[in-house]
C-alpha positions as CSV (number, residue, x, y, z in Angstrom):
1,X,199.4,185.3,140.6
2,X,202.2,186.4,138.5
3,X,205.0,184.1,140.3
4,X,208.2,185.8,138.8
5,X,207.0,188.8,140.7
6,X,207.9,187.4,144.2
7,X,210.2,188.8,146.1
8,X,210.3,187.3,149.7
9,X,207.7,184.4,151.0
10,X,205.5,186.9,152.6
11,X,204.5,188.0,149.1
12,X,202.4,184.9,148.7
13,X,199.2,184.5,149.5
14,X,198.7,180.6,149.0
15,X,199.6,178.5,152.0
16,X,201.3,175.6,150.7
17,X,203.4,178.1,148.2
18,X,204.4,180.0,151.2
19,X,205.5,176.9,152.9
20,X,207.3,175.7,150.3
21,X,208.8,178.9,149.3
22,X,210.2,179.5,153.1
23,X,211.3,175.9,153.0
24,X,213.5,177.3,150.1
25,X,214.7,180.3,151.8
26,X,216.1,178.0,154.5
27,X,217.6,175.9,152.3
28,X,220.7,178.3,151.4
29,X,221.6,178.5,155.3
30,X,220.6,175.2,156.3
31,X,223.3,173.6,154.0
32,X,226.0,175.4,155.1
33,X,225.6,175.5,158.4
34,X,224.5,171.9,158.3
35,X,227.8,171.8,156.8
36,X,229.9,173.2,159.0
37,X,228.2,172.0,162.2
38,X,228.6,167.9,161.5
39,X,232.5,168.7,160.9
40,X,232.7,170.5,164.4
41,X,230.9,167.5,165.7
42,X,232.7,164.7,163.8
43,X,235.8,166.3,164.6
44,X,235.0,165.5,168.2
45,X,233.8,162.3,168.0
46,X,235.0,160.6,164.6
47,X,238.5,162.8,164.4
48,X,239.5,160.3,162.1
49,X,237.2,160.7,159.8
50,X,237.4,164.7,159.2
51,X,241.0,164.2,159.1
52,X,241.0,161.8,155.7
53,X,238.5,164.4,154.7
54,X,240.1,167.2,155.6
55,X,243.0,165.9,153.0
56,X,240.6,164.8,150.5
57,X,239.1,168.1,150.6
58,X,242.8,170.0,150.3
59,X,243.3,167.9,147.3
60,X,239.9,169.2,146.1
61,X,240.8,172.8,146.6
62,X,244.1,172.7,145.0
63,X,243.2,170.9,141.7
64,X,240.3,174.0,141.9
65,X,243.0,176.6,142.2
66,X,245.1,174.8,139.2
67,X,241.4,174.7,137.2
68,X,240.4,178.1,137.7
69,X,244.2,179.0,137.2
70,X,243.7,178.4,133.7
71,X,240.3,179.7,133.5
72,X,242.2,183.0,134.8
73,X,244.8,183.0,132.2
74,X,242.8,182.3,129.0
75,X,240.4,185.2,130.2
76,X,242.8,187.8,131.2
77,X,243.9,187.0,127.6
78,X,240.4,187.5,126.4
79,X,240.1,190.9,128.5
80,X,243.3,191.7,126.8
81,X,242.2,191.5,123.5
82,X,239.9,194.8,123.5
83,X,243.4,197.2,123.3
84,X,243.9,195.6,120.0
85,X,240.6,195.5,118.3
86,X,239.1,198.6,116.6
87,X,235.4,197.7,117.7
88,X,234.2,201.1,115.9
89,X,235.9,199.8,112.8
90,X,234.6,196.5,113.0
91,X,231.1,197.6,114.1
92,X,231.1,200.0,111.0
93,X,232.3,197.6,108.4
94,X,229.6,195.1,109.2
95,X,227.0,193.9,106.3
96,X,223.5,193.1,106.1
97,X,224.2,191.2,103.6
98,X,226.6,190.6,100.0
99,X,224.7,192.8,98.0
100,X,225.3,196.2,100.1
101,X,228.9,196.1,100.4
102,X,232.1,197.0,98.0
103,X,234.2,195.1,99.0
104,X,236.3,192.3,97.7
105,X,236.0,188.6,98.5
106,X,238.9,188.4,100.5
107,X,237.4,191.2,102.3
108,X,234.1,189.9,102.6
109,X,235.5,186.7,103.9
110,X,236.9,188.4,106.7
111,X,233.7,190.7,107.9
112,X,230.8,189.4,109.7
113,X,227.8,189.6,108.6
114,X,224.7,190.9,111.1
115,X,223.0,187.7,112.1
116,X,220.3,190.6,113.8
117,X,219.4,191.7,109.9
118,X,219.4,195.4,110.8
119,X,222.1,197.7,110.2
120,X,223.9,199.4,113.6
121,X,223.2,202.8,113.1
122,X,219.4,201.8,113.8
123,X,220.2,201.0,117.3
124,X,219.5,203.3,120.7
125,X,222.0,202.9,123.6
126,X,219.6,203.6,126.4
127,X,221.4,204.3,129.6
128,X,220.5,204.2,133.2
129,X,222.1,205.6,135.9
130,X,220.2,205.5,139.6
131,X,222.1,207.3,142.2
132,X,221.5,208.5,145.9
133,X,224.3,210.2,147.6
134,X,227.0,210.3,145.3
135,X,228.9,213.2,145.1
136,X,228.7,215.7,141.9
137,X,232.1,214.7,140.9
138,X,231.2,211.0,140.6
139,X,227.9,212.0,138.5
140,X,230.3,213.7,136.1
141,X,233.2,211.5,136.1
142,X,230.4,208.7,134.6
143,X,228.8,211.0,132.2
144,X,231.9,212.5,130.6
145,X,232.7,208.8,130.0
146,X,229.8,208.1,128.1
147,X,230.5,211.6,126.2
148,X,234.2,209.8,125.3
149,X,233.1,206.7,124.6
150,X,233.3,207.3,120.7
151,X,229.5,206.2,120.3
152,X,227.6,208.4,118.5
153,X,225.8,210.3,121.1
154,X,223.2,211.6,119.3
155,X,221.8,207.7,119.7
156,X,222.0,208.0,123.1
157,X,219.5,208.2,125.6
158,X,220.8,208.9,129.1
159,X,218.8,209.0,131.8
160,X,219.7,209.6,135.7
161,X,217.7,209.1,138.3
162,X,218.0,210.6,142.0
163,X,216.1,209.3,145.1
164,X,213.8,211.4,146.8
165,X,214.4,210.1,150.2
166,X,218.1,211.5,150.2
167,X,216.3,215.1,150.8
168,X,217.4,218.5,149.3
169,X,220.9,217.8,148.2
170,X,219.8,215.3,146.0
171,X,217.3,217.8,144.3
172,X,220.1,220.1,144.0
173,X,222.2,217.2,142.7
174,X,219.4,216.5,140.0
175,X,219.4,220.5,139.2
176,X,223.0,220.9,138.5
177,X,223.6,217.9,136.5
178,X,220.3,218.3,134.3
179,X,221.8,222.1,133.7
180,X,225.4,220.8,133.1
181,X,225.1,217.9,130.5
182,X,221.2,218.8,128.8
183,X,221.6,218.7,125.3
184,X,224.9,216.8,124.9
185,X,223.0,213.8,123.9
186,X,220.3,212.9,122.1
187,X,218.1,213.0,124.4
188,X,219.4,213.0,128.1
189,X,217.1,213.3,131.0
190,X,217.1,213.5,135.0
191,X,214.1,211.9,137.1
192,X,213.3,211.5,140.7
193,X,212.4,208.5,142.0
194,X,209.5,209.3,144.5
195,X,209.7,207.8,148.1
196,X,207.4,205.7,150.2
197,X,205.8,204.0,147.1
198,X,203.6,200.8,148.0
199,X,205.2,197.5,147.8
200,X,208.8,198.9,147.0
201,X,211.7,198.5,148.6
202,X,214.2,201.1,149.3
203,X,216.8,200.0,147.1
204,X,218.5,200.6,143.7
205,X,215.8,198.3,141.3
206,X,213.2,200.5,142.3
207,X,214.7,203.8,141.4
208,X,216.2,202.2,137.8
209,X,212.8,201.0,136.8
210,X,211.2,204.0,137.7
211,X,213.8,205.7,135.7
212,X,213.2,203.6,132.7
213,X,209.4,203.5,132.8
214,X,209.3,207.7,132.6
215,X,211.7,207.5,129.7
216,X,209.6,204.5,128.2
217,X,206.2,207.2,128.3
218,X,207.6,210.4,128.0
219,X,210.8,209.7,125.1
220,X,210.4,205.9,123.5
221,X,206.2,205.8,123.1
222,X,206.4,209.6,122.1
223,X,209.1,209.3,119.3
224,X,207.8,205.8,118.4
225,X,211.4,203.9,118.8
226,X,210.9,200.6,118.3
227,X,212.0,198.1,121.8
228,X,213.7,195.9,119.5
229,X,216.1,198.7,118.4
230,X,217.2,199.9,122.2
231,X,220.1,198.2,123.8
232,X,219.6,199.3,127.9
233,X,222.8,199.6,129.8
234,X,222.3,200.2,134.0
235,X,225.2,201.1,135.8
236,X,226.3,202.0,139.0
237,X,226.8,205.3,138.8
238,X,230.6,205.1,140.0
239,X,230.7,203.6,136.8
240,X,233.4,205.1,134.4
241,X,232.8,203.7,130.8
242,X,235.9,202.5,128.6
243,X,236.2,204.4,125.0
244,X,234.4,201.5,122.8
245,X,232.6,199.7,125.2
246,X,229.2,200.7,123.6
247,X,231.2,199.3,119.9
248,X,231.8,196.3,121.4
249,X,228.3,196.4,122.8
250,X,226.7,196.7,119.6
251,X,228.8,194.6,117.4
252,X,228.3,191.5,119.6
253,X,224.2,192.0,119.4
254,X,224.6,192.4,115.7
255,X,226.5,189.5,115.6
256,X,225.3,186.8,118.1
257,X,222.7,184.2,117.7
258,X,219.3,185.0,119.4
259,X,220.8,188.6,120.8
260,X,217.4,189.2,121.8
261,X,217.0,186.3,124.4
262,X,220.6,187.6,126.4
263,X,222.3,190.0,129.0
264,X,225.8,191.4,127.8
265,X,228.0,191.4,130.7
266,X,231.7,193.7,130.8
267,X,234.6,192.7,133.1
268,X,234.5,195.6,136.1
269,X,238.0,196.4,137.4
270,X,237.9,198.2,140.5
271,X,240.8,201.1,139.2
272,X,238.5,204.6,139.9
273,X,240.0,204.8,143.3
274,X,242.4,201.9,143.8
275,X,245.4,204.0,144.2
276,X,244.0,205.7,147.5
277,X,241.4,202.6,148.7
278,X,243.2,200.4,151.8
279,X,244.6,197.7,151.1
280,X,242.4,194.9,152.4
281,X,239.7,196.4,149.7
282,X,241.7,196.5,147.1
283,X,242.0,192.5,147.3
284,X,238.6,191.9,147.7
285,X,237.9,194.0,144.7
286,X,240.6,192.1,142.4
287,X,239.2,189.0,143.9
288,X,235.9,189.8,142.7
289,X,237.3,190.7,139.3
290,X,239.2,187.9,138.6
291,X,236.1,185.7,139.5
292,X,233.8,187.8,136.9
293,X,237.2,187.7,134.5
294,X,236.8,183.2,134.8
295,X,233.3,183.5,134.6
296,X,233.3,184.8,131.3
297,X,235.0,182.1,130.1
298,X,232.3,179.7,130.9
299,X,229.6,181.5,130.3
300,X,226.6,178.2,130.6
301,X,227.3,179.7,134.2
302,X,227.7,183.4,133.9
303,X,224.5,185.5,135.2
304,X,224.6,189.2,135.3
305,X,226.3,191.3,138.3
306,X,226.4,194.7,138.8
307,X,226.9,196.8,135.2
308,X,225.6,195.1,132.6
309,X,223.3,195.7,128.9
310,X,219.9,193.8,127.5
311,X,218.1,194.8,125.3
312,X,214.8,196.8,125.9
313,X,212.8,194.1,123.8
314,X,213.3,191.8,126.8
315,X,213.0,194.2,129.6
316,X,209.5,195.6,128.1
317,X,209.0,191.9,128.3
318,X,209.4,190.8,131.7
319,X,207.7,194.2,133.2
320,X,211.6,196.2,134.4
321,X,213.6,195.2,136.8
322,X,212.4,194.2,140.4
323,X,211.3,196.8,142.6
324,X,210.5,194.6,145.9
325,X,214.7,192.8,145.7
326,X,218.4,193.9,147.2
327,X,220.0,192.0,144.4
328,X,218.1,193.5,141.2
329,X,221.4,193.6,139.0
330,X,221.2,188.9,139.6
331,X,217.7,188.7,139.4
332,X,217.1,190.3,136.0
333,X,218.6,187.4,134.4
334,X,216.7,185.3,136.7
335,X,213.3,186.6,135.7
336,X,214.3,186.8,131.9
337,X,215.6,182.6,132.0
338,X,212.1,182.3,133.4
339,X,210.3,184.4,131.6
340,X,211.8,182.9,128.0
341,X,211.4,179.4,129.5
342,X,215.1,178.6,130.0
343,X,215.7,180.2,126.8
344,X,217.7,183.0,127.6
345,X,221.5,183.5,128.4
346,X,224.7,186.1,129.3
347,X,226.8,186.7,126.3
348,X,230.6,187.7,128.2
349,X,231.9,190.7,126.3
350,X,235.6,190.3,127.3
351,X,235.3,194.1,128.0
352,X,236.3,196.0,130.9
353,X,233.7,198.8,132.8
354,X,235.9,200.7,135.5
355,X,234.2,201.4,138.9
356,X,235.1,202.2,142.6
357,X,236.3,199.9,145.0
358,X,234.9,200.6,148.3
359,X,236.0,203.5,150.4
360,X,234.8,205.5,153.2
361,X,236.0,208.7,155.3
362,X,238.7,206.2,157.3
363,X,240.2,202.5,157.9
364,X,237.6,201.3,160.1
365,X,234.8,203.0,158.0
366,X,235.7,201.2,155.0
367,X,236.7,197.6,156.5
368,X,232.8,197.8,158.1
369,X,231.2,199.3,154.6
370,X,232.9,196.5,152.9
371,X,231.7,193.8,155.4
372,X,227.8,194.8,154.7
373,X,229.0,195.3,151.1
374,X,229.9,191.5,150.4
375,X,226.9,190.6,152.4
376,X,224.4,192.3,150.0
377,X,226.6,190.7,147.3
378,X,226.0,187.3,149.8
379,X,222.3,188.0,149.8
380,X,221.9,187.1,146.3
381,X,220.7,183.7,147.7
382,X,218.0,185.0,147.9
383,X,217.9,184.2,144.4
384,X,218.1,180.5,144.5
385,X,214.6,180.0,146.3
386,X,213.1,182.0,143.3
387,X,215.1,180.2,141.1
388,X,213.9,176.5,142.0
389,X,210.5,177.7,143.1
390,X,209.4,179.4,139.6
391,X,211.6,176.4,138.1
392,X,208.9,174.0,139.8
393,X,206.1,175.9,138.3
394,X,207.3,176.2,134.9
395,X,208.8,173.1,134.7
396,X,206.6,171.4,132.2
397,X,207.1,173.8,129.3
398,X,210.8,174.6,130.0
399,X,214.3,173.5,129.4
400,X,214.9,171.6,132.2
401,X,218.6,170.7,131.4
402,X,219.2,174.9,132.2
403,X,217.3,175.2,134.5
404,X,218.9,172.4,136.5
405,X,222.1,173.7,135.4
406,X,221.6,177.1,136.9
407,X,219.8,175.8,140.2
408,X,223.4,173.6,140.7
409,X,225.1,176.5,140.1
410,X,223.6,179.0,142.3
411,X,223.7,176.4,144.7
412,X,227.0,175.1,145.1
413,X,228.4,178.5,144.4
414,X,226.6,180.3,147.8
415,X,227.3,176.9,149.7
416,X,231.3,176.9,148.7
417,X,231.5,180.7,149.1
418,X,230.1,180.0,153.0
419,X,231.6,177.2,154.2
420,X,235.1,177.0,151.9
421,X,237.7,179.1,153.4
422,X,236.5,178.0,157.1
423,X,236.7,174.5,156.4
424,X,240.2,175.2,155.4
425,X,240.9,177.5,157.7
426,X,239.1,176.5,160.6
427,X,238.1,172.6,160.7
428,X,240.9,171.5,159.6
429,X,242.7,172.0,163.0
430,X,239.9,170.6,164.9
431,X,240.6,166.9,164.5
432,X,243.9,168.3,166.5
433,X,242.7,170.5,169.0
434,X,239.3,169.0,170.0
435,X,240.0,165.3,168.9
436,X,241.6,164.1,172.1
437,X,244.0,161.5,172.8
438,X,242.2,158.9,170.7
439,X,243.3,160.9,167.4
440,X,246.2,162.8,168.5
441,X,247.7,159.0,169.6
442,X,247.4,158.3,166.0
443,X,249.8,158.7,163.1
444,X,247.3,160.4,160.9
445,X,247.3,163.3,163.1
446,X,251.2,163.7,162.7
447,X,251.0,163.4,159.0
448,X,247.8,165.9,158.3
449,X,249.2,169.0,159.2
450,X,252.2,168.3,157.0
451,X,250.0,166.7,153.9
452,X,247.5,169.9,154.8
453,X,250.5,172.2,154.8
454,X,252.1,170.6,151.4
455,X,248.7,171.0,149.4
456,X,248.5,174.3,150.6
457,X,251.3,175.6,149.7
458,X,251.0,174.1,146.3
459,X,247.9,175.8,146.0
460,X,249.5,179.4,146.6
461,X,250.6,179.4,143.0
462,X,247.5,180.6,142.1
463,X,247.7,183.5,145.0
464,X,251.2,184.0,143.1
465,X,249.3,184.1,139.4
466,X,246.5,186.7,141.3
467,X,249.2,188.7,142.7
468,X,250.8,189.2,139.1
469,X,248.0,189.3,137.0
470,X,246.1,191.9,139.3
471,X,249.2,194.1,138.9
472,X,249.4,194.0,135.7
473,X,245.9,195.3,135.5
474,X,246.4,197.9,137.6
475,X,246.7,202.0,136.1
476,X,249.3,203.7,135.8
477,X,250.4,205.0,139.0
478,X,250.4,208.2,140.3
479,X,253.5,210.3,140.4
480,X,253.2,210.2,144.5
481,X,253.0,206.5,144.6
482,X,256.5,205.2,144.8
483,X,257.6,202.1,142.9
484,X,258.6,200.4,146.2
485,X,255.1,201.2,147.6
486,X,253.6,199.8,144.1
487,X,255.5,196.6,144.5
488,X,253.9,195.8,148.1
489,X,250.6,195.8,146.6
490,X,252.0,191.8,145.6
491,X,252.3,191.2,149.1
492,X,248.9,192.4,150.0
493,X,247.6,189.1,148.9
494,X,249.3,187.2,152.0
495,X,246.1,188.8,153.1
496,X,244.0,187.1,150.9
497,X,243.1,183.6,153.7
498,X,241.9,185.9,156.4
499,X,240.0,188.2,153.9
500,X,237.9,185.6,152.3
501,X,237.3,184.5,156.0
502,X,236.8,187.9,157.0
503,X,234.8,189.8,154.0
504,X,233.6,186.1,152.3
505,X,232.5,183.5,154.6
506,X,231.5,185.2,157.5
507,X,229.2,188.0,155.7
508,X,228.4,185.0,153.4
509,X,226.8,182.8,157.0
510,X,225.3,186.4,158.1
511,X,222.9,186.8,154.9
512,X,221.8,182.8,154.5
513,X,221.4,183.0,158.4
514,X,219.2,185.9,158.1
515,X,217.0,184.6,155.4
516,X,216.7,181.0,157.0
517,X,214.9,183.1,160.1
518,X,213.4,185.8,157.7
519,X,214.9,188.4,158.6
520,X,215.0,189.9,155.6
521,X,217.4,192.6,154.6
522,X,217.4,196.3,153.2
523,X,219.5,197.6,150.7
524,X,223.4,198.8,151.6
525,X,224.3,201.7,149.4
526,X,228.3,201.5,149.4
527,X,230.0,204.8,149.9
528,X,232.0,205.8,146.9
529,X,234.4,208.1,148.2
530,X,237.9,209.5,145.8
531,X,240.5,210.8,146.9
């Protein structure tokens, strides 16, 4: 049985793998809940105790915030950096090697050479683009990027594929956008992913690799392009591309180690709609950005998210994305590490890809759309049972110092992002409340809310550095949108402790709880709507 195939327990056949594999899926939920549950319970009968670690943990958190405040800064600089750099220039004035270039020593000191050995007007940017229900003006807005991205398009292959399931519309959709843009690039093509096909799930992996496979066989195999001369970018079709981003794309494969064995990940800032999203969305979006922006500058722990390249070499490899997962865009990565035996990695491109933050038809539309948004996001622990259960099986003739790395990762990073802000928010009053007279008789309990309320406020220096930073990303603003109305958007992030209660933790408990009782989940398609 092919194991990096699996997508849930119940696709194993073997009874001790499916016990072991369920024992896995548990695992995510079990920890945090386990978590949570023996601080309710201490705090009841050893008050004392939760309070000393109720301060030991504040002191945690606000050497974190100071640690990842400087991760924030030195890639917000990075991200900076692409205003100023002429990646077509650069990308053109790369050599194979001395021999083919004129230019002077000083010059040559100064230009990279292409560690790929292949010149970068050999390459294909293949592009996918699965969509279901978004509106026409969304499809366009994403292709006419692509159009002004400055990339040759006559080296493009775009291909975007509708879902049959969303019914006549989507036909007409597929009609008018295969009329509209056919022959603007080189090759540009619409499909239909059909519906109700065995052992796939109704979600966005399914329709990509479907698209990729018909452009594989009917484009690629015809016209004899060879994989390892393809870079594959799938976005989310809200996805509006930044002139140069497919520059920078190519000049960092050309130019990185091994650029066959890695995913290129961009920064995504959440700027389509932000002007006309509510408020409490626009924080969770700049949250998430900031978090992808301090990833990239560790990148041993970066895996892809949402947007992102490979190159078609590797996807060939591993047999497309995953048809039978809700979190397709993490598990590519997954597979690949796998597949290549831990040899494989995400390569940050310090480059931003604008897409929507998440907005429906009214306030309460949106604050429920982005609840079941962040727990699809949450759902990516479904990721870490594949992770140490394929690690397990591989482990022999892979390198287990990545491997271990990534499974420490993944798991600390679901079980912080589910118990964190309650633990702050919530246990830390317990002692107090609950603890009775045989803790509130003592001075600790004087002294923690003060020493709890000190390291806290410390720690909203990095709300501050947010606050600033994520206006200083921010468009230009319309002419309707006052500057007094502009400068509130710092005070939205006093929001920001009940939102990562609100739209982290709790949607965070929901998906490890559902996949500790296997109640496995479908995929939320997030409405996209502009004003």
């Amino acid at each position: 049985m092919d194991y990096l195939k699996i997508g849930k327990a119940t696709d194993l056949t073997n009874k001790r793998d499916y016990r072991l594999y369920r024992a896995l899926e548990i695992l995510p939920g079990f920890l945090s809940l386990g978590t949570l549950l023996i601080l309710v319970i201490l705090s009841y009968f050893a008050p004392v105790i939760v309070a000393f670690f109720m301060i030991a943990f504040d002191v945690y958190w606000l050497l974190l915030v100071i640690f990842l405040a400087v991760y924030l800064i030195s890639g917000y600089s990075e991200l900076r950096k692409f205003k100023t750099h002429n990646w077509e220039e650069m990308t053109r004035n790369l050599r194979l090697n001395f021999s083919e270039t004129n230019l002077s020593p000083e010059e040559i000191k100064k230009t990279p050479l292409c560690d790929s050995g292949m010149a970068w007007t050999d390459l294909w940017q293949l592009i996918v683009l699965p969509t279901y229900n978004e509106s026409l003006g969304v499809l366009r807005s994403c292709l006419d990027s692509l159009l002004a991205d400055g990339f040759p398009v006559e080296r493009m292959i775009v291909v975007m594929s509708f879902e049959a399931r969303a019914g006549a519309e989507a036909v007409e959709r597929e009609r008018t956008i295969n009329f509209e843009y056919q022959g603007k690039f080189g090759h540009f093509l619409t499909t239909i992913h059909p519906d109700g096909i065995p052992g796939e799930l109704k979600a966005k992996g399914a329709n990509q690799a479907h698209a990729a496979k018909v452009v594989k066989e009917k484009i690629i195999d015809v016209e004899n392009i060879p994989y390892d001369k393809i870079l594959v970018s799938v976005f989310d079709v809200d996805t509006i591309v930044v002139p140069g981003y497919f520059f920078k794309l190519t000049y960092t494969f050309l130019t990185v180690p091994n650029p066959y064995h890695a995913s290129y990940q961009p920064v995504p800032l959440y700027h389509n709609n932000v002007w006309q999203s509510p408020f409490f969305a626009r924080v969770a979006s700049s949250s998430n950005t900031f978090w992808q922006i301090m990833q990239q500058i560790r990148p041993e722990k970066l895996s892809t998210y949402s947007s992102h390249s490979m190159t078609f070499k590797a996807l060939v490899d591993i047999g497309f994305w995953s048809t039978n997962m809700v979190s397709e865009d993490s598990r590519i990565f997954f597979n690949c590490l796998l597949f290549y035996n831990g040899d494989y990695r995400v390569e940050p491109l310090h480059f931003p890809i604008l897409m929507d933050t998440t907005m429906d038809k009214n306030f309460k539309l949106t604050a429920m759309s982005l609840y079941k948004q962040q727990r699809r996001w949450a759902w990516g622990a479904e990721n870490l049972p594949y992770l140490i259960f394929n690690s397990i099986k591989r482990w022999q003739q892979s390198d287990k110092k990545t491997l271990a790395r990534h499974i420490f990762v993944q798991t600390y990073g679901f079980h912080s992002w589910a118990t964190s802000a309650l633990i702050i928010g919530v246990i830390g009053w317990l002692p107090t409340l609950i603890g009775g007279d045989r803790f509130n008789s003592t001075v600790l309990s004087g002294n923690l809310p003060i020493v709890s309320t000190w390291l806290m406020n410390l720690a909203l220096i990095g709300l501050i550095q947010s606050a600033i930073i994520s206006n200083m990303l921010l468009p230009k603003r319309p002419v309707s949108f006052t500057f007094w109305r502009r400068a509130l958007l710092v005070l939205e992030w006093v929001f920001v402790p009940v939102s990562i209660i609100i739209f982290g933790a709790i949607p965070c408990l929901d998906a490890q709880i559902r996949l500790m009782l296997g109640k496995y989940m479908g995929f939320f398609v997030t409405p996209k709507e502009r004003g």
